[in-house]
C-alpha positions as CSV (number, residue, x, y, z in Angstrom):
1,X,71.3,-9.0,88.9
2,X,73.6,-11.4,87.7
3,X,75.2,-11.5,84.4
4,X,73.5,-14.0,82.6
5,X,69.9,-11.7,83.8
6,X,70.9,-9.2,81.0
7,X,71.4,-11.1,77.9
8,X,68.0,-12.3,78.7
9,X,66.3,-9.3,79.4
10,X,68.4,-7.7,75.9
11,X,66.8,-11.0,74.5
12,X,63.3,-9.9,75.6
13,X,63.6,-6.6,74.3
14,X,64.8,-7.8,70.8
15,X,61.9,-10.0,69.9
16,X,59.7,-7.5,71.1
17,X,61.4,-4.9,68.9
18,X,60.6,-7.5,65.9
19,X,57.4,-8.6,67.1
20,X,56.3,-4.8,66.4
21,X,58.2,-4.9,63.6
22,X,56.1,-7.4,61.9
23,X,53.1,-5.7,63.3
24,X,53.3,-2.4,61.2
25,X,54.7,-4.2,58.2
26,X,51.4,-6.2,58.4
27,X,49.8,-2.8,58.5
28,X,51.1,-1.5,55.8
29,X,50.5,-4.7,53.6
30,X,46.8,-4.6,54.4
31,X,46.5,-0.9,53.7
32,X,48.2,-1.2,50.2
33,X,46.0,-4.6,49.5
34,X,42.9,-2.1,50.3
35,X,43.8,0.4,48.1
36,X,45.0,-1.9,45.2
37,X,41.8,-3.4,45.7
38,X,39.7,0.2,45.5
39,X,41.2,1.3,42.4
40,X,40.1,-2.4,41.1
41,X,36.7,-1.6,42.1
42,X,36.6,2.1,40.6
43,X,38.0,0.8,37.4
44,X,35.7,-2.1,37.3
45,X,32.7,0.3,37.5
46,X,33.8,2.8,35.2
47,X,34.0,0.0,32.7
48,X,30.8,-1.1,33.5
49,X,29.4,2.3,33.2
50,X,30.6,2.5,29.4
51,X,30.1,-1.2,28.7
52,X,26.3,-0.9,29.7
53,X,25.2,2.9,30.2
54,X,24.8,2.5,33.6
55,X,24.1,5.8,36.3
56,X,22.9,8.9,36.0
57,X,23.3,10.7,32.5
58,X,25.6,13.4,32.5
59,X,24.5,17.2,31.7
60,X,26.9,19.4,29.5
61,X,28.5,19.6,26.0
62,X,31.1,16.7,27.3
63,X,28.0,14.4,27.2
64,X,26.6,15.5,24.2
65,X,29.8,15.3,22.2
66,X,29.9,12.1,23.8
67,X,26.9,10.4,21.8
68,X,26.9,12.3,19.2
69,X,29.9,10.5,18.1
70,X,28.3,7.4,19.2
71,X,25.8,8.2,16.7
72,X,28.0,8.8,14.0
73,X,30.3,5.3,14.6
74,X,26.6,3.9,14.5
75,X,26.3,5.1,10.8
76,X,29.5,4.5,10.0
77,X,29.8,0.9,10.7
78,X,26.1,0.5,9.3
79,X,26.9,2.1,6.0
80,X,30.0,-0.4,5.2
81,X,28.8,-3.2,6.8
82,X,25.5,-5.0,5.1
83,X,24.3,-3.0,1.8
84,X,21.2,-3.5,0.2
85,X,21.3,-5.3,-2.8
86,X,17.7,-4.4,-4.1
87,X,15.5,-1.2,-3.9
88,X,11.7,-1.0,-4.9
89,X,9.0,1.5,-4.1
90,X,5.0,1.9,-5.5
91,X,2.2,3.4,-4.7
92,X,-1.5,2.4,-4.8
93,X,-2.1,5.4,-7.1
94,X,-0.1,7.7,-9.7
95,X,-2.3,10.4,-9.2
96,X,-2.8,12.1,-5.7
97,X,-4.3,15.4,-4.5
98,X,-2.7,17.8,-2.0
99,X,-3.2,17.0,1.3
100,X,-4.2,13.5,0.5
101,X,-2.0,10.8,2.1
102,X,-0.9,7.9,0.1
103,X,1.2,4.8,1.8
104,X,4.7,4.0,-0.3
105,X,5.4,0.3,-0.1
106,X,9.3,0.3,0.1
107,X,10.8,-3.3,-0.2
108,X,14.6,-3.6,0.5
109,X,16.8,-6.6,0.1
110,X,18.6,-8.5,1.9
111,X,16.8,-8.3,5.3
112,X,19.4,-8.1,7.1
113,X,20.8,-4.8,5.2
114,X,21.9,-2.5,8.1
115,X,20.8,1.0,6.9
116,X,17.7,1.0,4.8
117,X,17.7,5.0,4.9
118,X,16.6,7.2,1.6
119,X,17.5,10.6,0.7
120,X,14.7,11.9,-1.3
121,X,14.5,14.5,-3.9
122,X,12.2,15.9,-6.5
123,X,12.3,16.8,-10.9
124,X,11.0,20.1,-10.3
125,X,13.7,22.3,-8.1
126,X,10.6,24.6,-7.6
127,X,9.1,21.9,-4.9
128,X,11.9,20.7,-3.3
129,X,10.1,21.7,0.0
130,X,6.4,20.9,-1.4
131,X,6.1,16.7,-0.3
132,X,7.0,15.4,3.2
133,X,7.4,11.4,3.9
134,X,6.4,10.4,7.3
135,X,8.4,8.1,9.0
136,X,5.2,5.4,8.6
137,X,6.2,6.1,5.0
138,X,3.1,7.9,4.1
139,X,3.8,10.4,1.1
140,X,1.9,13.8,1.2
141,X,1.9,16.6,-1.5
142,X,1.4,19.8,0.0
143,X,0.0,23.3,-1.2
144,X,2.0,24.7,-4.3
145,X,2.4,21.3,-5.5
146,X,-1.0,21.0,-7.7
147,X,-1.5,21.2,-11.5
148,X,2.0,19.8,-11.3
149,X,3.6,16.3,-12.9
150,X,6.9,15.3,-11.1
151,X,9.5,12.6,-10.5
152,X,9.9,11.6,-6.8
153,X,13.3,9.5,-6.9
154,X,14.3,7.8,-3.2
155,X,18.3,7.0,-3.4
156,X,20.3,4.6,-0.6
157,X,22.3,6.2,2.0
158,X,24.4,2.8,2.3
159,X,26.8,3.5,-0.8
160,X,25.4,0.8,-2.6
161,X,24.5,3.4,-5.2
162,X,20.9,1.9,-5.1
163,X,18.0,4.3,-6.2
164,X,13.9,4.2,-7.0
165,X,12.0,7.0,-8.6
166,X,8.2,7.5,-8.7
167,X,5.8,9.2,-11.4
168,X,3.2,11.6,-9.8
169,X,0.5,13.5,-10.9
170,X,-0.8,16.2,-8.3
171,X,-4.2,17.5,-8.5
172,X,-5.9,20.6,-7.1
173,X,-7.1,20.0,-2.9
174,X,-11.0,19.5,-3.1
175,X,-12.7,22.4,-0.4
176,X,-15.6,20.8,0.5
177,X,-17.0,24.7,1.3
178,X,-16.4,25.7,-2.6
179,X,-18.9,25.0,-5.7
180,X,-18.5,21.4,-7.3
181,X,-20.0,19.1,-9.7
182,X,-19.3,15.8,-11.5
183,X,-18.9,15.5,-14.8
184,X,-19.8,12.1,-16.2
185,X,-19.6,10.4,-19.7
186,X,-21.4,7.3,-21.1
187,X,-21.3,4.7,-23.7
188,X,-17.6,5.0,-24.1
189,X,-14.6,4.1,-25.0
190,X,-14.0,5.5,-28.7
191,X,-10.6,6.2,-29.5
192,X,-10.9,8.7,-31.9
193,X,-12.9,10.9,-29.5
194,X,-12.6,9.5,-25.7
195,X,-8.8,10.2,-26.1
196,X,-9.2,13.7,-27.5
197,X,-12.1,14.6,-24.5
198,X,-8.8,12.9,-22.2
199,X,-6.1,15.3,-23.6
200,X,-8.6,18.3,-22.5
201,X,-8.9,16.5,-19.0
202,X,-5.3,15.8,-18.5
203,X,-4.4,19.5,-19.6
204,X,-6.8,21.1,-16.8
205,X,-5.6,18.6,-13.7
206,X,-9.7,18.3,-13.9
207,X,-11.1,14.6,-12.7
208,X,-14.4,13.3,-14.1
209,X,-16.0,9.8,-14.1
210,X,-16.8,7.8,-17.6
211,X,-19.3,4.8,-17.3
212,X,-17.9,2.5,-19.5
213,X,-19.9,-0.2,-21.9
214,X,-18.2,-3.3,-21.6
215,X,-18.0,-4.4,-25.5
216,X,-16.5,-1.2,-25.7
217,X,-14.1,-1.6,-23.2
218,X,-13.1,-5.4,-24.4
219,X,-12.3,-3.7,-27.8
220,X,-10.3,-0.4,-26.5
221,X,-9.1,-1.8,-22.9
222,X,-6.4,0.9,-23.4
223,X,-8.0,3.8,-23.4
224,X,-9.7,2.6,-20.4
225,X,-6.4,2.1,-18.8
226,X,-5.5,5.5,-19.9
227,X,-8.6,6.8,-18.4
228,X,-7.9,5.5,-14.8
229,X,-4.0,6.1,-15.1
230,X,-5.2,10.0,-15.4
231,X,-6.6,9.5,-12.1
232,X,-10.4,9.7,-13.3
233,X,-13.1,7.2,-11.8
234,X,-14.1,4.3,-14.4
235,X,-17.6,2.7,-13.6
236,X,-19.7,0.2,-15.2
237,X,-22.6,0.9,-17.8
238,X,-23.2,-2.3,-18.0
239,X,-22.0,-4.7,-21.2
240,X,-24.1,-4.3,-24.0
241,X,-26.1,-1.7,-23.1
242,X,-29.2,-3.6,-22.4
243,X,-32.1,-2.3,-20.2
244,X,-31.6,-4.1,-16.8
245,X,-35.5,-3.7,-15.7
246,X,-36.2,-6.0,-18.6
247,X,-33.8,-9.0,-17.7
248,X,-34.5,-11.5,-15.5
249,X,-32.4,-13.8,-13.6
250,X,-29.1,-15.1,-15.7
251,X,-29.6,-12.5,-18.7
252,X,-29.6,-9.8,-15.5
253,X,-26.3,-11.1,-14.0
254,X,-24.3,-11.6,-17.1
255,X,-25.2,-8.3,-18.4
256,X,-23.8,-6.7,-15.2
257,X,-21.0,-9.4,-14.6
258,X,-19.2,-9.1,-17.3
259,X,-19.6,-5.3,-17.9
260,X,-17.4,-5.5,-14.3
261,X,-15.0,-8.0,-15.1
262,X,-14.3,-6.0,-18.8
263,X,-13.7,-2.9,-16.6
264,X,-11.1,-4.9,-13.9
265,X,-9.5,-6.3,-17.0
266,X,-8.4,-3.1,-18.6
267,X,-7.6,-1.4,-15.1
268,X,-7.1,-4.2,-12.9
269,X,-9.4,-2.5,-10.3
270,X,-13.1,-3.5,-10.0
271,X,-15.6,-0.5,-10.4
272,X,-18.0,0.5,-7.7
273,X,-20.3,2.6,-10.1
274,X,-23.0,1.4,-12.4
275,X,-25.2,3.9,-14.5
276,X,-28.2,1.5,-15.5
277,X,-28.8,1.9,-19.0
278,X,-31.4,4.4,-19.7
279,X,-31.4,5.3,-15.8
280,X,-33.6,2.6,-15.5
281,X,-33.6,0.7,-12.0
282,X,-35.6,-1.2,-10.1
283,X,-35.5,-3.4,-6.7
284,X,-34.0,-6.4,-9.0
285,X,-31.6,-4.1,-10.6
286,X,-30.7,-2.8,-7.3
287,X,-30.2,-6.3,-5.7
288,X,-28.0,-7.6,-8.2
289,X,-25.5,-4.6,-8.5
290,X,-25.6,-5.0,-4.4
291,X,-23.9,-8.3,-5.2
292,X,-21.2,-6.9,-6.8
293,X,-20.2,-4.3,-4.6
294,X,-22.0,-1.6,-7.4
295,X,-24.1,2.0,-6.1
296,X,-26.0,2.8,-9.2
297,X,-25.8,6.5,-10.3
298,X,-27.9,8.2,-12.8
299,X,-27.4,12.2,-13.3
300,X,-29.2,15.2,-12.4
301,X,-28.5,17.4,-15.2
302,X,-29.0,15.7,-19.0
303,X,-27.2,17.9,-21.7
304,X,-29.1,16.0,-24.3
305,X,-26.6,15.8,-26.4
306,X,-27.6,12.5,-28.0
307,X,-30.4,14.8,-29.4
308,X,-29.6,18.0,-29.7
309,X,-26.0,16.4,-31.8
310,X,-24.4,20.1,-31.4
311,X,-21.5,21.5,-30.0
312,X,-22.6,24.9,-28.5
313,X,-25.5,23.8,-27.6
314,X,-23.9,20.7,-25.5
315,X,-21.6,23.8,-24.0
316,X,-24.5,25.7,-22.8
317,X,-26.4,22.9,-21.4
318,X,-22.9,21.9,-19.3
319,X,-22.5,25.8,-18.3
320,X,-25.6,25.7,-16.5
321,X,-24.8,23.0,-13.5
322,X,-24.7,24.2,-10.3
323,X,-22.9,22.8,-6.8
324,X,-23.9,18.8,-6.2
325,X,-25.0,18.6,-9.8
326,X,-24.5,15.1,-11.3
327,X,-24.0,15.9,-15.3
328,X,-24.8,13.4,-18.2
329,X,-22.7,13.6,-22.0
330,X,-21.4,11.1,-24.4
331,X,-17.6,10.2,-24.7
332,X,-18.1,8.5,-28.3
333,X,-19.7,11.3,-30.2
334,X,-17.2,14.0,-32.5
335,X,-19.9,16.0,-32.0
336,X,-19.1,16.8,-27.9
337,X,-15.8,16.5,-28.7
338,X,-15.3,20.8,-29.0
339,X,-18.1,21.3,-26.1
340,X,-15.5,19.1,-23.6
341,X,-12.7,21.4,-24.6
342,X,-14.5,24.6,-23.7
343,X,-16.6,23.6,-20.9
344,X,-13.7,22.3,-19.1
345,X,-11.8,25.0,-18.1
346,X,-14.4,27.7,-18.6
347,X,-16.4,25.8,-15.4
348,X,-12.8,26.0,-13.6
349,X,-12.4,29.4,-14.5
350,X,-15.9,29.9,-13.1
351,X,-14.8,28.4,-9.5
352,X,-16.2,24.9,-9.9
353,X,-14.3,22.1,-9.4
354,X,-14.5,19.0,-11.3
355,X,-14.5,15.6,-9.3
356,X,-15.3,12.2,-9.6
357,X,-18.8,11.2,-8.5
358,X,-16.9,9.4,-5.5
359,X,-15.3,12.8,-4.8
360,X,-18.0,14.5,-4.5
361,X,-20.5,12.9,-2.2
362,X,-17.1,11.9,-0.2
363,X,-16.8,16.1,0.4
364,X,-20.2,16.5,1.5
365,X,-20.5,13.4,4.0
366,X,-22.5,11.1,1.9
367,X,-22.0,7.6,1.1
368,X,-22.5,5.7,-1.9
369,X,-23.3,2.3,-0.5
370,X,-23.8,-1.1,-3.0
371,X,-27.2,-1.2,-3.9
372,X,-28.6,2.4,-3.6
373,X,-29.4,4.7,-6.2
374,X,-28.4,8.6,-6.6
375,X,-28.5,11.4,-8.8
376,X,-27.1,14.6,-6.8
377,X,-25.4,15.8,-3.6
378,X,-27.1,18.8,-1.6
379,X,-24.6,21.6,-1.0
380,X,-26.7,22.6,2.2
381,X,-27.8,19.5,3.4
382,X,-27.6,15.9,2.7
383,X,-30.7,13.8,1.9
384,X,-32.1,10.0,1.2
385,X,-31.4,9.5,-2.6
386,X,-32.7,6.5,-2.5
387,X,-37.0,6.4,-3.2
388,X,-38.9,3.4,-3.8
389,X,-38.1,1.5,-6.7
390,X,-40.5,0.6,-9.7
391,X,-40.0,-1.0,-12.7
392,X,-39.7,2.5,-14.6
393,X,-37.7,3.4,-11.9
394,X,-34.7,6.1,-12.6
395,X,-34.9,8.7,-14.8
396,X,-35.0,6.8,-18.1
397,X,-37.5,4.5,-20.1
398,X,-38.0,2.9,-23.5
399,X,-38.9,6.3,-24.6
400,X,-35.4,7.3,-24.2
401,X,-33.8,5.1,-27.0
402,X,-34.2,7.5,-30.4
403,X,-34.9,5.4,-33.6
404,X,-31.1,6.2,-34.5
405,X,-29.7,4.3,-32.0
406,X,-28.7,7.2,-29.7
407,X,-28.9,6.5,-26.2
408,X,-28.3,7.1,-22.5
């Protein structure tokens, strides 16, 4: 082999030497570019992971610890970031019994606040655990709260110091299986004895219904807004009193009209009730309360107190109702006003419970539809109140009204 052989074959072997060379360095640079672009991928995903909640959720105290700090930034950045500027809460009704439910209409301002939560408490320590507010905002009073008169007050979570407080009187539950009856009064309001008979009423938690004249109630419309503030029902007895089976057309719709509107005016609710004067009805009658929305109601026990004008005697006359029974007195006479304070609780005591006349045909499954007419409920068994109509229909004629005015 010559000489000038062996620098070529050194030659050969050199740029093979380098060729391999560059053969694992290119190796090496796409094994390093693979991993640099795994861990690129992994962090990407774990990002995405938190950014979006994305895969499986993960079991363990880590994980709850986890969002329940998520929960607590949540609340934190919502309590210092839009606070309300305006809190207001009211209910249909002051007056509510145990178990009933009763919607709260809770308006907050601005729209936009970001925590809108209330902390709720309650004037009487005593029932701190005796109301629960669902989270439709639906307010219920529960056992233990009755015969009570409290303060609810709602305050902001937000720290805008924001707070709302509501006035409630809680009355007894109604158990449709125990004794009831419905004490009603007529002719009313008289100040000087309607409030008194009121004062007895409010005193017991008892509920009773007064049949209102309109006149009356034109002249007084407080203490007809004092009678339905205290939770009792307030029907119609017409305006002046007048005997509807003897009116015909415009007479017969004014008399009844404005005996409504007089009662919406003073508690800016219209009545459903009517007690015809003299518990006289007929199909007219019944036709043109219909058209108001009005169930006429008449009584099934009379106390006669108009005529008998005495105070034990009224008493006695009350003591003897039994369950369903519909009961007729007088707000306006000084006379009843000593029967109502005794009779009262003594039919309490006795294990009666006194409720509106809408209460109690509402406990026993009966309806008081516009244009019927009832006197009772049936403890045992409900039945048509309504009979055919004449023109002395009801329980009442001329012959009721005495020559000294008194009347039913």
């Amino acid at each position: 082999m010559s000489g000038k052989d062996k620098p070529r074959k050194n030659s050969h072997r050199e740029s093979g030497r380098k060729k391999k060379q560059k053969s694992g360095s290119g190796i090496s640079q796409y094994i390093i570019g693979g991993v640099i672009v795994a861990i690129l991928v992994l962090g990407l995903f774990t990002m995405g992971k938190k950014m979006f909640g994305g895969g499986s959720k993960k079991a363990g105290s880590d994980a709850l610890v986890t969002e329940a700090d998520a929960r607590q930034t949540t609340e934190q950045k919502a309590d210092n970031s839009v606070p309300m500027t305006k809190l207001e809460i009211t209910v249909p009704t002051m007056n509510v019994r145990v178990g009933e439910q009763i919607p709260l209409d809770i308006k907050t301002e601005p729209a936009n606040a970001t925590n809108t939560s209330l902390t709720w408490t309650i004037s009487d320590d005593s029932l701190a655990d005796r109301f629960a507010i669902s989270d439709s905002d639906m307010l219920t009073m529960l056992d233990g709260a009755e015969k009570h008169t409290v303060t609810l007050k709602a305050e902001a979570t937000d720290g805008s110091g924001l707070s709302a407080s509501l006035d409630l009187r809680v009355y007894p539950k109604i158990d449709p299986s125990k004794p009831m009856v419905a004490i009603t009064f007529d002719d009313g309001p008289n100040p000087e004895t309607t409030n008194v008979m009121l004062d007895a009423i409010e005193e017991n938690y008892a509920k009773c219904t007064f049949f209102v004249l309109g006149q009356n109630a034109k002249y007084y419309p407080e203490v007809v807004k004092r009678e339905y503030e205290l939770g009792q029902q307030v029907g119609t007895h017409t305006y002046s009193h007048q005997q509807l089976t003897k009116l015909q057309g415009t007479a017969l719709t004014q008399e009844i009209e404005k005996g409504v509107k007089s009662v919406e005016d003073a508690t800016g609710a219209a009545p459903v009730l009517m007690r015809p004067p003299y518990g006289a009805y007929n199909d007219t009658v019944r036709a043109e309360a219909k058209k108001y929305g009005l169930c006429c109601v008449n009584w099934s026990l009379d106390t006669e107190d108009w005529r008998t004008k005495n105070a034990d005697a009224t008493y006695q006359m009350v003591m003897k109702a039994v369950d369903g029974d519909v009961v007729l007195l007088h707000d306006i006479h000084q006379y009843n006003v000593d029967a109502v304070k005794r009779f009262i609780p003594d039919l309490m005591e006795q294990g009666y419970q006194l409720v509106t006349v809408s209460e109690l045909y509402a406990a026993r499954g009966e309806t008081l539809d516009p244009g019927t007419i009832h006197f009772r409920t049936d403890p045992t068994e409900a039945k048509e109140e309504t009979g055919p109509a004449t023109e002395s229909g009801g329980a009442g004629t001329d012959s009721t009204v005495e020559a000294d005015g008194a009347s039913r």
